[in-house]
C-alpha positions as CSV (number, residue, x, y, z in Angstrom):
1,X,21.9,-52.0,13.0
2,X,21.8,-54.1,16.9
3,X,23.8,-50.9,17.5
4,X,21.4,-48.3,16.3
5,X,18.9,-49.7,18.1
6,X,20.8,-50.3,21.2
7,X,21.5,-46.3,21.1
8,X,17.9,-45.7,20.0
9,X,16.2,-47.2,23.2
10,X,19.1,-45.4,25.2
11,X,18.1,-42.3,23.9
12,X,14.3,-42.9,25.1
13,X,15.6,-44.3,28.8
14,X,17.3,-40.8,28.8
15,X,14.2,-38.9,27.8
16,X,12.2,-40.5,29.9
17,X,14.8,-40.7,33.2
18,X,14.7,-36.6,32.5
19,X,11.0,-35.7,32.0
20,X,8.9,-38.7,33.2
21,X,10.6,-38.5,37.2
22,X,7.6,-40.4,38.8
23,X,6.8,-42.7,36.1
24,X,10.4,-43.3,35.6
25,X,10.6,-44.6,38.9
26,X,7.7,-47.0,38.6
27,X,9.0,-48.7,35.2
28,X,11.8,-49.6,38.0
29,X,10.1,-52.2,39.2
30,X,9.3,-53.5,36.2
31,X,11.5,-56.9,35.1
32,X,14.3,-55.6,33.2
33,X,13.3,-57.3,29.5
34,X,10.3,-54.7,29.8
35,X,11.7,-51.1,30.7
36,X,13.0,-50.6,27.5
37,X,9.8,-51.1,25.8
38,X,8.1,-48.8,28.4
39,X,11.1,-46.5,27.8
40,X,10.3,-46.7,23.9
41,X,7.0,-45.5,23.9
42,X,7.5,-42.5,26.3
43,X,10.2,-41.6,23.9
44,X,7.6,-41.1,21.2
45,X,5.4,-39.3,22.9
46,X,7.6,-37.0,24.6
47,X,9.7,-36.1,21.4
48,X,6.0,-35.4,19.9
49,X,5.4,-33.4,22.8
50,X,8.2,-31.5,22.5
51,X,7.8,-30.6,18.7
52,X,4.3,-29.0,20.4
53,X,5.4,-27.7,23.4
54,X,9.2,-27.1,23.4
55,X,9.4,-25.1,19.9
56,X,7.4,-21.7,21.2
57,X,9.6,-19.4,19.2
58,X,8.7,-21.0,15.9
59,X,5.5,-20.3,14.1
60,X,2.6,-22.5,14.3
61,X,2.9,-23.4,10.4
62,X,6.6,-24.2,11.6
63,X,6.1,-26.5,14.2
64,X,3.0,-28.0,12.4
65,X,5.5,-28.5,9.4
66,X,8.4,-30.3,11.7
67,X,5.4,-32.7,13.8
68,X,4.2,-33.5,10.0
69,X,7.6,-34.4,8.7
70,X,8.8,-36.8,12.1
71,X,5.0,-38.3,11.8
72,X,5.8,-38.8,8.2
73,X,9.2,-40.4,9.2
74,X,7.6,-42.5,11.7
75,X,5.0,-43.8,8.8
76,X,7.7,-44.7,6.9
77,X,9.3,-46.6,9.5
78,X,5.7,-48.8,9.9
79,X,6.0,-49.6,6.2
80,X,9.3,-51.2,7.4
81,X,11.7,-48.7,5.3
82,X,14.8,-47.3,7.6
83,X,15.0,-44.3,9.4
84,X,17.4,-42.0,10.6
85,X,16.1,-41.3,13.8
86,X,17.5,-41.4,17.4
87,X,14.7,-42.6,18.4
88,X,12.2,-44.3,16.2
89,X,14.4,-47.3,15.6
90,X,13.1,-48.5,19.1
91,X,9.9,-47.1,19.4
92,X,9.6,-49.0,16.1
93,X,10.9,-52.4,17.3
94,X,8.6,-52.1,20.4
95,X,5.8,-52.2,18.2
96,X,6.8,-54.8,16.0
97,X,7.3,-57.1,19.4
98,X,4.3,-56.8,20.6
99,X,2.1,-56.6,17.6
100,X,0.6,-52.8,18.8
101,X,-2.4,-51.0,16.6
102,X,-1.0,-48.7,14.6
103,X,-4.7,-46.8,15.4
104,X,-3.1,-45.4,18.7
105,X,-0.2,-43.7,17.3
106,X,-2.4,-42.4,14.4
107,X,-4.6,-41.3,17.5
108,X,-1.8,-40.1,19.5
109,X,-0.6,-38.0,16.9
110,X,-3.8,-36.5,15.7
111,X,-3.9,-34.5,19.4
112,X,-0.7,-33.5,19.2
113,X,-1.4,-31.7,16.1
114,X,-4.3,-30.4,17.6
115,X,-2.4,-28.5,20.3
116,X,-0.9,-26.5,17.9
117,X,-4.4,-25.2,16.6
118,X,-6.5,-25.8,19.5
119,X,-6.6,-23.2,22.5
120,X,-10.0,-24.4,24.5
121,X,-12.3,-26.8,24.7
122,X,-16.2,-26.3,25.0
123,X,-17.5,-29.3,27.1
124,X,-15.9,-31.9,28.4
125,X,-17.3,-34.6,25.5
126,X,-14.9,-32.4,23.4
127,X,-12.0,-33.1,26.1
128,X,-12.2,-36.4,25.9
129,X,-11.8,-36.4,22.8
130,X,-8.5,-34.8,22.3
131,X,-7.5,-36.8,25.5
132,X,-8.5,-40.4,23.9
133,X,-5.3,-39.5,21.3
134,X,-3.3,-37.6,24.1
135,X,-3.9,-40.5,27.0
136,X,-6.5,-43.0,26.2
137,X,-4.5,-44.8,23.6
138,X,-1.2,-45.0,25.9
139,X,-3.0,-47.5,28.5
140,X,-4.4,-49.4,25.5
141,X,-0.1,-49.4,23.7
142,X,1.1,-50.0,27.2
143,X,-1.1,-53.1,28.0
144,X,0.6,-55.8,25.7
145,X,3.8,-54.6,27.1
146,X,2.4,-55.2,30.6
147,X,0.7,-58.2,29.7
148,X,-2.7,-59.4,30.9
149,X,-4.6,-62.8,30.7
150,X,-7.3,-60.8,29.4
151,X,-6.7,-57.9,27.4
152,X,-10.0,-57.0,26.3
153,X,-11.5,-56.8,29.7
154,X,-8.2,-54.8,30.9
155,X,-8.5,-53.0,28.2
156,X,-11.1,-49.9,29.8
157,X,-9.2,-49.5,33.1
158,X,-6.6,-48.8,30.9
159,X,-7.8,-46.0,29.4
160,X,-9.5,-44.8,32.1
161,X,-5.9,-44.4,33.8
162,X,-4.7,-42.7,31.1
163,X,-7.8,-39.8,31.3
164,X,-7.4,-40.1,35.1
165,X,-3.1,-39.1,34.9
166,X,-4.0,-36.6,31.9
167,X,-6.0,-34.7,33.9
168,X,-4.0,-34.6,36.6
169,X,-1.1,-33.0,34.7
170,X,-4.2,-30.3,33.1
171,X,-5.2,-29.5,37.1
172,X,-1.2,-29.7,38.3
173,X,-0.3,-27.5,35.2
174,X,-3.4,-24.6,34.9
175,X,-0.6,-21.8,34.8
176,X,2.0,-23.5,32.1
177,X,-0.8,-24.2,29.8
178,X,-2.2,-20.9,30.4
179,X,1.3,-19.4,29.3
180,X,1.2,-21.1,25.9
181,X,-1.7,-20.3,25.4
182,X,-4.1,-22.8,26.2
183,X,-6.5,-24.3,28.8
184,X,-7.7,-27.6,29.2
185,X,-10.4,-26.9,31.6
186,X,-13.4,-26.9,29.8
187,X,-15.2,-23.4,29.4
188,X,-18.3,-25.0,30.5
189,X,-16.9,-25.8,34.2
190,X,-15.7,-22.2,34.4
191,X,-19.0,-21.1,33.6
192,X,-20.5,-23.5,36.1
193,X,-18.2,-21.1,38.7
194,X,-18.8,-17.9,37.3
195,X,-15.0,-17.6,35.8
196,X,-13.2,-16.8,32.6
197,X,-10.1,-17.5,30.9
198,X,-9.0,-13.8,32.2
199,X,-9.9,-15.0,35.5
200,X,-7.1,-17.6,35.5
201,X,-4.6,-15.6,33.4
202,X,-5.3,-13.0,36.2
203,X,-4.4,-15.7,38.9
204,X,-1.7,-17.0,37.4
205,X,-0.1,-13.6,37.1
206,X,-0.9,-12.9,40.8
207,X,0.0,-16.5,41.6
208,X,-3.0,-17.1,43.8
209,X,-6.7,-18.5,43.2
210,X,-9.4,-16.7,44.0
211,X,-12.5,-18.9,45.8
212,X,-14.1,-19.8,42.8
213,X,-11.1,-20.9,41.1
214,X,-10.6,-23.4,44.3
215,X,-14.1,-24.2,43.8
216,X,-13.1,-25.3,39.9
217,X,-10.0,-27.0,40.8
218,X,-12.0,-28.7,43.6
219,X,-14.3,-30.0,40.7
220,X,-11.7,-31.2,38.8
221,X,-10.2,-32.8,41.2
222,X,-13.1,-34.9,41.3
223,X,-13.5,-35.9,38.1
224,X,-10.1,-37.3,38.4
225,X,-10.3,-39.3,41.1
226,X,-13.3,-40.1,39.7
227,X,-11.5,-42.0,36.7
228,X,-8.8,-43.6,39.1
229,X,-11.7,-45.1,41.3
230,X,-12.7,-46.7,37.3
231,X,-9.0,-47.9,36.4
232,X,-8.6,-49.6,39.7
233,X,-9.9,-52.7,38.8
234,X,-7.6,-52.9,35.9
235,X,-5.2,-53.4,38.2
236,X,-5.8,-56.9,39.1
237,X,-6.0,-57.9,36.0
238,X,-2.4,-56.9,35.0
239,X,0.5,-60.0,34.8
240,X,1.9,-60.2,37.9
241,X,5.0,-59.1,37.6
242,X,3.8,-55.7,36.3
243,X,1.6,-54.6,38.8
244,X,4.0,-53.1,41.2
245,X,4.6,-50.6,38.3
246,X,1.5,-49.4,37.9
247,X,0.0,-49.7,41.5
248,X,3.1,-47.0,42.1
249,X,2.5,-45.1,38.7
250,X,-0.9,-44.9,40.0
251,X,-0.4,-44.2,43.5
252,X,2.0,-41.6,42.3
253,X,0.1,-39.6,40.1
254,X,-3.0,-40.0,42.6
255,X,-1.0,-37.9,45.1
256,X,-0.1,-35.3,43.1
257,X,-4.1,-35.0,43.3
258,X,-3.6,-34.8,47.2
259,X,-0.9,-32.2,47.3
260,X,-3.0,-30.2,45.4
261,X,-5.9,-30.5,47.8
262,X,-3.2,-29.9,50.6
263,X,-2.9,-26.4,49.2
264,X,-6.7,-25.6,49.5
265,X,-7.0,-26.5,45.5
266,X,-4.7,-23.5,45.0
267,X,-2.7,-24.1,41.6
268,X,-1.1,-20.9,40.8
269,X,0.7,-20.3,44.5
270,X,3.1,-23.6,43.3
271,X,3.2,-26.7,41.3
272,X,1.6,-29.4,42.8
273,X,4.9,-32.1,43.6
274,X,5.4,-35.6,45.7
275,X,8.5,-34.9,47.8
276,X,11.2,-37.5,46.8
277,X,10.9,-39.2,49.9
278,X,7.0,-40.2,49.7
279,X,7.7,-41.0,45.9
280,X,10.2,-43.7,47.5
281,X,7.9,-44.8,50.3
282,X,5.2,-45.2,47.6
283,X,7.6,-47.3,45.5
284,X,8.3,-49.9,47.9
285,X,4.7,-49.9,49.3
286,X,4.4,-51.0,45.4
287,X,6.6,-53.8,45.9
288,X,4.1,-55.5,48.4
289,X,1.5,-55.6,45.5
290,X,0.0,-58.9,45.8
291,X,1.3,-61.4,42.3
292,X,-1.0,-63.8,42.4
């Protein structure tokens, strides 16, 4: 079994080192006891992600069917029954250490299966919605892991940063969502700028925005930083020796914001990416996060 689950949080360090590149690097300078945990619950939601996301040429009912059954697997594994999983035999340890709600991962899993039905949202009330399952709940399974002297009153930034790096990835990622069918900027902001759907299919085919879709991105952009000005103070109230992490997971997903502004609030011309060597510099800037 100490073998299984050895291999089991291997498996999610892998997942994670190859999807999660900037958020990889920050759980570096985290102390080595904690990575795995960190790695544990990216696992889970990168494996749900990719039931979603990854599994395009299967019908809907079929990719609903496989999230249901590794959700169901999952559940089981909660009751403490054993699974044959490569990965749940972490992500279920992780849990168990720390004592984490059960709520989130009900949450979490609840958007995913939304995505598979879900195309568009009306306002941005029904955003946040989907996004308290999809990113809210992360900060809040995160934060034990982390630790805090207070938990309740870190508890808000911590959701807050999850909103504010969720819709970073819906600004950085207009075109990808667009080609499964989907987008997560709310229809009333496109109305607010006079656009459609077809308006950004249009751009993404041409690969360039038009004014108004700068003008939308702009306003998105906002709304973003917007949350990272509220998660900030979370920061502080972090144990010491995870704040470097999050100051760079932070700092790097903030500047995705900034490279998009770089290219006039153009997301269709190219994906929005911190060069490798700013990534580093913003790493060990990180480091000099005060600890006490």
């Amino acid at each position: 079994m100490a073998t299984d689950l050895t291999a089991a949080y291997e498996n999610c360090r892998e997942l994670h080192r190859r999807h999660g590149r900037s958020y990889y690097l920050a759980t570096r300078l985290l102390p080595t006891w904690k990575r795995r945990h960190v790695h544990a619950l990216y696992g889970f939601t990168r494996y749900a992600d990719e039931i979603v996301d990854r599994t395009e040429e299967l019908p809907p009912a079929q990719r609903a069917a496989r999230l249901a059954e590794w959700s169901d697997r999952f559940t089981t594994g909660l009751r403490g029954e054993p699974v044959d999983d490569p990965l749940l035999p972490a992500v279920l340890h992780t849990i168990a250490v720390f004592d984490l709600d059960h709520r989130d991962f009900t949450l979490f899993l609840r958007s995913m299966a939304m995505d598979l039905t879900v195309t568009s949202y009306p306002r941005y009330d029904d955003l946040v919605a989907y996004m308290e399952g999809s990113a809210a709940v992360i900060g809040t399974m995160m934060l034990p892991i982390l630790g805090s002297p207070d938990l309740a009153a870190a508890r808000e930034p911590a959701r807050q940063l999850g909103f504010a790096f969720q819709l970073t990835n819906f600004i950085r990622d207009v075109a990808e969502d667009l080609g499964r069918g989907r987008t997560y900027l709310p229809d009333e902001d496109l109305d607010r700028f006079g656009l459609t759907r077809d308006d950004l299919t249009g751009a993404a085919i041409r690969r360039a925005a038009t004014p108004a879709i700068r003008q939308l991105i702009a306003y998105e952009v906002a709304r973003a930083q917007a949350h990272y000005a509220a998660a900030a103070p979370g920061l502080a109230m972090l144990a010491p020796a995870s704040r470097a992490c999050i100051q760079a997971a932070h700092d790097l997903y903030r500047r995705i914001l900034d490279e998009v502004a770089a290219a006039d609030y153009d997301v269709f011309v190219r994906r929005a990416v911190v060069p490798r060597r700013r990534r580093l510099a913003i790493a060990a800037r990180a480091l000099l996060t005060p600890t006490a």
